[in-house]
MMTF fields as JSON, N, C-alpha, C and O atoms, coordinates in Angstrom:
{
  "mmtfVersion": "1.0.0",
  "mmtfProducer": "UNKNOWN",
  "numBonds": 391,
  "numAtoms": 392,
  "numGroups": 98,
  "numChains": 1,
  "numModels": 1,
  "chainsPerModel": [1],
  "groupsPerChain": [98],
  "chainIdList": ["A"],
  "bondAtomList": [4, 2, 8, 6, 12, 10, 16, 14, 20, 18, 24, 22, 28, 26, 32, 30, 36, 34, 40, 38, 44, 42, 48, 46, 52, 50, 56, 54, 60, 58, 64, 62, 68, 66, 72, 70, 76, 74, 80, 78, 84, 82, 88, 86, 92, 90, 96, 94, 100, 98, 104, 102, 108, 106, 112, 110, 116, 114, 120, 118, 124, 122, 128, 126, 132, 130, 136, 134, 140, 138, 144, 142, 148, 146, 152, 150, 156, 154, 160, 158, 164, 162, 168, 166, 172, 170, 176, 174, 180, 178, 184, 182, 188, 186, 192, 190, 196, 194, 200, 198, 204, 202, 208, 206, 212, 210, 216, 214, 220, 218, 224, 222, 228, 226, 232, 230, 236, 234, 240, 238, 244, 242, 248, 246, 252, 250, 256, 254, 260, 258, 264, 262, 268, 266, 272, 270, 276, 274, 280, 278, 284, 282, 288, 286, 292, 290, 296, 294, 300, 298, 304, 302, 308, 306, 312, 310, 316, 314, 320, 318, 324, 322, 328, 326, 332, 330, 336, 334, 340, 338, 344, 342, 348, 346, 352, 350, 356, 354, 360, 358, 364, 362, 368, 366, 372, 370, 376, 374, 380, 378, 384, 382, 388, 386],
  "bondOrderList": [1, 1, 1, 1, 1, 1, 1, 1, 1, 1, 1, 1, 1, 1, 1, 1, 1, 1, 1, 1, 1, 1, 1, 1, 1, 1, 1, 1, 1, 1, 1, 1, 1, 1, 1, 1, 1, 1, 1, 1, 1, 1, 1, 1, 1, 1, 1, 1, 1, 1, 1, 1, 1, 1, 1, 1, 1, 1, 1, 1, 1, 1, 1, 1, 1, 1, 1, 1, 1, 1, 1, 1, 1, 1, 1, 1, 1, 1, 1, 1, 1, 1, 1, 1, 1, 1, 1, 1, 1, 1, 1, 1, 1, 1, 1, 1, 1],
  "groupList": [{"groupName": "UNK", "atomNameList": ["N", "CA", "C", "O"], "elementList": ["N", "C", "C", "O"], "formalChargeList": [0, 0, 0, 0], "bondAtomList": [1, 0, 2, 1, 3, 2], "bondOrderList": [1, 1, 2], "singleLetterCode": "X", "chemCompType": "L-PEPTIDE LINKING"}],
  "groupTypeList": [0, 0, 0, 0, 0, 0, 0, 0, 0, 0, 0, 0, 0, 0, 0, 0, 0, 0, 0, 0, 0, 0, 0, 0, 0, 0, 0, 0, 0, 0, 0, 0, 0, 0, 0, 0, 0, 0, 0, 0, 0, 0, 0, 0, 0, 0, 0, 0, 0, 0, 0, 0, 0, 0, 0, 0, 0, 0, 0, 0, 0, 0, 0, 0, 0, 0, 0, 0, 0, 0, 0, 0, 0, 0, 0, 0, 0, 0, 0, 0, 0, 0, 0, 0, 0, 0, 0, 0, 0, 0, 0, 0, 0, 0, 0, 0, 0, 0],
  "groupIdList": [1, 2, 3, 4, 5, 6, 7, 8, 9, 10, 11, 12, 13, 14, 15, 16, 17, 18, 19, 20, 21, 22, 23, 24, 25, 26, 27, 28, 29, 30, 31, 32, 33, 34, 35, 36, 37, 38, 39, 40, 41, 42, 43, 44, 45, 46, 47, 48, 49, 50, 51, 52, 53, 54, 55, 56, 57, 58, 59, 60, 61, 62, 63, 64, 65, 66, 67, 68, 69, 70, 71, 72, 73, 74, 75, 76, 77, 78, 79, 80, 81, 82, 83, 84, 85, 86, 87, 88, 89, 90, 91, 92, 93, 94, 95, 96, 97, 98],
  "secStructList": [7, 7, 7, 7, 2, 2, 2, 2, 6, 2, 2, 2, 2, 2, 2, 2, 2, 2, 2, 2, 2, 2, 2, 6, 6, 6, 1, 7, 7, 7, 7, 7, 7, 7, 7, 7, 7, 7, 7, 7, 6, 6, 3, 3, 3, 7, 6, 6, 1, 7, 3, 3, 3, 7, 7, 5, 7, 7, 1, 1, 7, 7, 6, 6, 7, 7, 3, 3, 7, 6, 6, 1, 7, 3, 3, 7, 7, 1, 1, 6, 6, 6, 6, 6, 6, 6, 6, 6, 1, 7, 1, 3, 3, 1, 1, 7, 7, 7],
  "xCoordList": [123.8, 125.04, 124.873, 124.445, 125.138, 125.221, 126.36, 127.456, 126.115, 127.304, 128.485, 128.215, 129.405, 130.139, 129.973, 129.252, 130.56, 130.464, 130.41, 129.46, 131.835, 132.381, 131.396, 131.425, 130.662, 130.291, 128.443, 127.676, 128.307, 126.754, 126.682, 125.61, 128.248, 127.943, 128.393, 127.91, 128.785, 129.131, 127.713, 127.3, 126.955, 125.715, 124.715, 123.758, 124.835, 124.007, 123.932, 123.051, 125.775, 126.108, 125.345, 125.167, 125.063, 124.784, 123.44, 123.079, 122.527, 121.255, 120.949, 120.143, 121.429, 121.505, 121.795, 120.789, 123.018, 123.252, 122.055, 121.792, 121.541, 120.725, 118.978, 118.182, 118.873, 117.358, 118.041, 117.756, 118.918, 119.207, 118.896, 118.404, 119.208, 119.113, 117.945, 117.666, 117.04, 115.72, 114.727, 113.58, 115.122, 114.605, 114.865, 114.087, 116.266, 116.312, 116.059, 116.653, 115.336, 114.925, 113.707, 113.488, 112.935, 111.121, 110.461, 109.34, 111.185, 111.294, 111.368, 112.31, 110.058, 109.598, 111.318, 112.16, 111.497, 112.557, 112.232, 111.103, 113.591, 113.18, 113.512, 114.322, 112.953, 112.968, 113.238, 112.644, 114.179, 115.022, 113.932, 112.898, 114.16, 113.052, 112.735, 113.18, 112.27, 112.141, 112.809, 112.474, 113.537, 114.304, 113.551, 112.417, 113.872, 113.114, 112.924, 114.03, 111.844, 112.208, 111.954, 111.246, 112.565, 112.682, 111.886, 112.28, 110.641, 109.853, 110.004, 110.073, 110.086, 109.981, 108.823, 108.041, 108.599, 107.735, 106.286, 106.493, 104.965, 103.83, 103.991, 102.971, 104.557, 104.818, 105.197, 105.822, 104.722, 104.308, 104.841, 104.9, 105.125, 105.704, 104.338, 103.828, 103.779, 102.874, 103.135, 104.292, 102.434, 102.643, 103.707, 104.591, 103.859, 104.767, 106.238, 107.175, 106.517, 107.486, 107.96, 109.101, 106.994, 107.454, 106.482, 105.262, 107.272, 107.268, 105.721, 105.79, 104.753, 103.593, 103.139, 103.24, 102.718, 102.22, 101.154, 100.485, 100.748, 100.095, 98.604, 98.745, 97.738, 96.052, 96.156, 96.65, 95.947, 95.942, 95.12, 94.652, 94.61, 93.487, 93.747, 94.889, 93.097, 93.116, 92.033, 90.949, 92.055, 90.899, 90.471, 89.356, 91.705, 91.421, 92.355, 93.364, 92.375, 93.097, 94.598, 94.826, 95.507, 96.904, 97.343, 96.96, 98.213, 99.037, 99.665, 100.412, 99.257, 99.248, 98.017, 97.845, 96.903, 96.161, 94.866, 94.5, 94.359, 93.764, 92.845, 92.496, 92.062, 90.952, 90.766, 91.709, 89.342, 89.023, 88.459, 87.945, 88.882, 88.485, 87.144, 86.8, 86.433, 85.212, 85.053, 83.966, 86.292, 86.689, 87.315, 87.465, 87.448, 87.868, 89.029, 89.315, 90.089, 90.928, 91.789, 91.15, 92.86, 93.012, 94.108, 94.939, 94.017, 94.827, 95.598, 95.01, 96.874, 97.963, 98.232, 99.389, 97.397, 97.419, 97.374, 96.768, 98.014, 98.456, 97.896, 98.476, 96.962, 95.817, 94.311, 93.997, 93.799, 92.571, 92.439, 92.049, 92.72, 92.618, 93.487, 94.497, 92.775, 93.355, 92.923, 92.865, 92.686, 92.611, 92.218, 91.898, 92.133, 91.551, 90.89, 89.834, 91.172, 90.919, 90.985, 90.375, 91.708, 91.908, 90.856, 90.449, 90.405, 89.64, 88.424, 88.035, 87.644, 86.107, 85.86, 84.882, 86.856, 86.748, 86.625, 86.568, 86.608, 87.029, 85.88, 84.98, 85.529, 84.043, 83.84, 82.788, 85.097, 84.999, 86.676, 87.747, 86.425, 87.865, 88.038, 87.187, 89.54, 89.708, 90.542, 90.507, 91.33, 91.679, 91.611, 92.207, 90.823, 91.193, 92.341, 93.317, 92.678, 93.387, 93.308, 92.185, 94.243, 94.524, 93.709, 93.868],
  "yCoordList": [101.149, 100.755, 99.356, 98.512, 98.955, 97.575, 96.737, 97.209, 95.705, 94.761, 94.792, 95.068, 94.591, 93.969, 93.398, 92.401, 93.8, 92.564, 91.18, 90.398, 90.968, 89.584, 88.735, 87.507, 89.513, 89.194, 88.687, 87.891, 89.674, 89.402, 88.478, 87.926, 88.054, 86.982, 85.634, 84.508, 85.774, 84.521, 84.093, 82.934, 85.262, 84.965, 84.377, 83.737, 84.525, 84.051, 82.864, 82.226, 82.689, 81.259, 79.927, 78.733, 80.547, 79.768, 79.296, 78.146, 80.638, 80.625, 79.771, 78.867, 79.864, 78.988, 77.644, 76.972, 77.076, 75.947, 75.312, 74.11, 76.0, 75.707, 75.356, 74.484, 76.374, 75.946, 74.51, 73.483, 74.635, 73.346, 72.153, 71.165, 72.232, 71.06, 70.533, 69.335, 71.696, 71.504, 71.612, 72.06, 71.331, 70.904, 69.359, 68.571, 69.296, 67.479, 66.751, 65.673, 67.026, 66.402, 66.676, 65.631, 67.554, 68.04, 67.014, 66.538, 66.727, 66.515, 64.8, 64.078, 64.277, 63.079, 62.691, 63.463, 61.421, 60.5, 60.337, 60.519, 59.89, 59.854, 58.302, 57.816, 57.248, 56.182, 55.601, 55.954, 54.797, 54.426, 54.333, 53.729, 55.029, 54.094, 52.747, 52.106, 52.184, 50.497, 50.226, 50.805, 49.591, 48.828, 49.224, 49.656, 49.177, 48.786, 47.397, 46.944, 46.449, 45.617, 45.378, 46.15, 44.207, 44.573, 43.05, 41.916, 43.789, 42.211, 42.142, 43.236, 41.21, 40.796, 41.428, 41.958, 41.441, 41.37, 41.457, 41.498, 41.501, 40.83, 40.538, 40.015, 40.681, 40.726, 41.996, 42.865, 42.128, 43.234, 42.423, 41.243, 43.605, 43.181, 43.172, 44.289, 42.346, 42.379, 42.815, 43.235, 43.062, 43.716, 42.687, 43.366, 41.759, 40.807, 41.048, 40.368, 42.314, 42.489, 41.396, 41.008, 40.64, 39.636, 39.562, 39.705, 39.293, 39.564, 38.298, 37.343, 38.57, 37.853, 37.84, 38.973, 37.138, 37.334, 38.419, 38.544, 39.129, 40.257, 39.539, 38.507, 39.804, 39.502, 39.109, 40.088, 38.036, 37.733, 37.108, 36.138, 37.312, 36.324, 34.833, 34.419, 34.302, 32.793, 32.041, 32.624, 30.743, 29.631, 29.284, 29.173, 29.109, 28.306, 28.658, 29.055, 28.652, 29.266, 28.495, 27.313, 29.678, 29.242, 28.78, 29.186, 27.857, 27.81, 28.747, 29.549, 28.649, 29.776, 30.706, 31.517, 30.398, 31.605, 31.449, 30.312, 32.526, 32.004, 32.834, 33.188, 33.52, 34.183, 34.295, 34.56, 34.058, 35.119, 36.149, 36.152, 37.19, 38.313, 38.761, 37.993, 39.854, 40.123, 40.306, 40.2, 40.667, 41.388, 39.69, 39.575, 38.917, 37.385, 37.437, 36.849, 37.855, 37.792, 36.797, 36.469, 36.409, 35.438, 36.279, 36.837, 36.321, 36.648, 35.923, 34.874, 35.972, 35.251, 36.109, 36.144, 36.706, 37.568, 36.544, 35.499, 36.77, 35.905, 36.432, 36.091, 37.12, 37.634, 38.401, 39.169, 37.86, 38.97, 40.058, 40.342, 40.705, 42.639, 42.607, 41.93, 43.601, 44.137, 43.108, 43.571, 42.009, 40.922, 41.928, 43.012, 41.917, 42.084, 43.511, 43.672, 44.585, 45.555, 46.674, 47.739, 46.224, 46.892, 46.31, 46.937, 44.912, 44.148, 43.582, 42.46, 44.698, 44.941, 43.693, 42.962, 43.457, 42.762, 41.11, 40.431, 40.801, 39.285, 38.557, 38.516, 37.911, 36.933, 35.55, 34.91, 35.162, 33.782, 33.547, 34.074, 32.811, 32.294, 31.13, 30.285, 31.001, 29.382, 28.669, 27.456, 29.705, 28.587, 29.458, 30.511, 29.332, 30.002, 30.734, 30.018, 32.046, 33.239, 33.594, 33.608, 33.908, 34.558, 35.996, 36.673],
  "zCoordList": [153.214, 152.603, 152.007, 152.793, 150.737, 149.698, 150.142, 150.445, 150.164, 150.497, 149.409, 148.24, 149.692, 148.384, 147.421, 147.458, 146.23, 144.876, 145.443, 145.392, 146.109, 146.067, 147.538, 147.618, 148.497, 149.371, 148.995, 149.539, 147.743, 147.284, 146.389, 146.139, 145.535, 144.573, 145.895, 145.773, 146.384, 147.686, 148.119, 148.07, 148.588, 148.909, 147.798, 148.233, 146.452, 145.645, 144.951, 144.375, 145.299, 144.401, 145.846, 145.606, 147.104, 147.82, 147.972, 148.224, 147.731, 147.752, 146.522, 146.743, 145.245, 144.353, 144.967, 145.188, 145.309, 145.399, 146.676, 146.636, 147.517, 148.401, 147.783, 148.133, 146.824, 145.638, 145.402, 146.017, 144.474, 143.926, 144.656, 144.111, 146.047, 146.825, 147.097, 147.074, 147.436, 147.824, 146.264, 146.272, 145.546, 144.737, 144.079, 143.541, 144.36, 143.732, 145.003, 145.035, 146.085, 147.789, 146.819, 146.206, 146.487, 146.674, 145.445, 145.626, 144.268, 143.17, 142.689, 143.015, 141.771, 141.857, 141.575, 141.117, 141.955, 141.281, 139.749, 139.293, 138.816, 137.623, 137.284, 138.074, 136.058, 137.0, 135.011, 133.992, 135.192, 133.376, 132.446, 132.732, 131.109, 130.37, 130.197, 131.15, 129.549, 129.209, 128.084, 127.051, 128.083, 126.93, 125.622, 125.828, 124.57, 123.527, 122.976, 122.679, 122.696, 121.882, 120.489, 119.843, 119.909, 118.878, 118.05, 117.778, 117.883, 117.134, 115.904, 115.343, 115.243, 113.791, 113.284, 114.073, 111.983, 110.907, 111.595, 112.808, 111.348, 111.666, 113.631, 114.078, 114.182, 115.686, 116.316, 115.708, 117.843, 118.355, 120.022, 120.369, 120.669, 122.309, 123.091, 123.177, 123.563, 124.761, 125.667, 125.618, 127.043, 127.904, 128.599, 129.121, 128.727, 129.401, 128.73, 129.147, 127.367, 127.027, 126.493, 126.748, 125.532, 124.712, 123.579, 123.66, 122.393, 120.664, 120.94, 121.713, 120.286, 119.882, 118.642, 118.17, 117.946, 116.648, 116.287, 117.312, 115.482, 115.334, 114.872, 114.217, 115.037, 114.871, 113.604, 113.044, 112.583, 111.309, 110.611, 111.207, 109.223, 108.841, 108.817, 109.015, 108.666, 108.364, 108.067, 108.1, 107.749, 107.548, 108.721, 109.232, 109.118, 110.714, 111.468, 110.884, 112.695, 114.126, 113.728, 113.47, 113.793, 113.678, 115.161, 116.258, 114.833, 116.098, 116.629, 116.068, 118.243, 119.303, 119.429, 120.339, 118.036, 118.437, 119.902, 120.199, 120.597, 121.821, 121.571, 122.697, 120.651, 120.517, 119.026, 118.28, 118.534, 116.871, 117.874, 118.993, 116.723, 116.837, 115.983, 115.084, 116.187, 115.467, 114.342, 113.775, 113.727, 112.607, 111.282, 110.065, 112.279, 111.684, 111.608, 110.565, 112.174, 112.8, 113.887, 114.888, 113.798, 115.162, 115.626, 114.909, 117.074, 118.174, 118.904, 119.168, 119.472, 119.93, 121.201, 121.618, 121.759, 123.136, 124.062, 123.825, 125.188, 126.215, 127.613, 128.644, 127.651, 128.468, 127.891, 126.981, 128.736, 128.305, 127.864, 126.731, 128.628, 129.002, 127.557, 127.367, 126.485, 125.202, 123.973, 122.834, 124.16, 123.228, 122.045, 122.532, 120.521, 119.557, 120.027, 119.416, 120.907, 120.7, 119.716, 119.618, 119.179, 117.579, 116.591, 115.613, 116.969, 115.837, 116.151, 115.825, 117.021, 117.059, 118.226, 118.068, 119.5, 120.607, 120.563, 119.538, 121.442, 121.189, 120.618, 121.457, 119.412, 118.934, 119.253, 119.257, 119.539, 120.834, 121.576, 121.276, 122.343, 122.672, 122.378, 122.099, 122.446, 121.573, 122.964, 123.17, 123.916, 125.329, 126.331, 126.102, 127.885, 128.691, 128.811, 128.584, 129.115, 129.648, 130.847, 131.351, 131.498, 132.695, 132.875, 133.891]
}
């Protein structure tokens, strides 16, 4: 003998609501995106989430820059790790980095 309509959808809306549970318990946390920011012209967000000047030619090292790059390029990166990776790696440094 089949249970009832109203006794088998009782049972299903529960078994449902019971997945549900044990799935937002089993289930990584979801965690905000990151802001966007928003750099000017020729500037790019570093990992510190702050606008830096973008790798640029020059005669001579602009103010702020802390590396040429290989490519003759100067860099305004505010750590090592990444310097002028776009521009054939760092070809000297111009001030200690973290």
């Amino acid at each position: 003998m089949s249970k009832p309509p109203a006794r088998r959808a009782a049972l299903a809306t529960w078994l449902f609501a019971a997945c549900v549970g044990v799935a937002s318990v089993l289930a990584p946390h979801a965690t905000a995106a990151p802001a966007l920011i928003a750099c000017g012209a020729g500037e790019y967000a570093n990992v510190d989430r702050v606008c830096v000047p973008r790798p640029g030619q020059a005669t001579a090292a602009p103010d702020g820059a802390t590396a040429q790059c290989e490519d003759g390029t100067y860099s305004s990166s505010r750590h090592r790790r990444g310097t002028c990776s776009h521009h054939g790696g760092v070809a000297r440094w111009l001030v200690a980095l973290p």
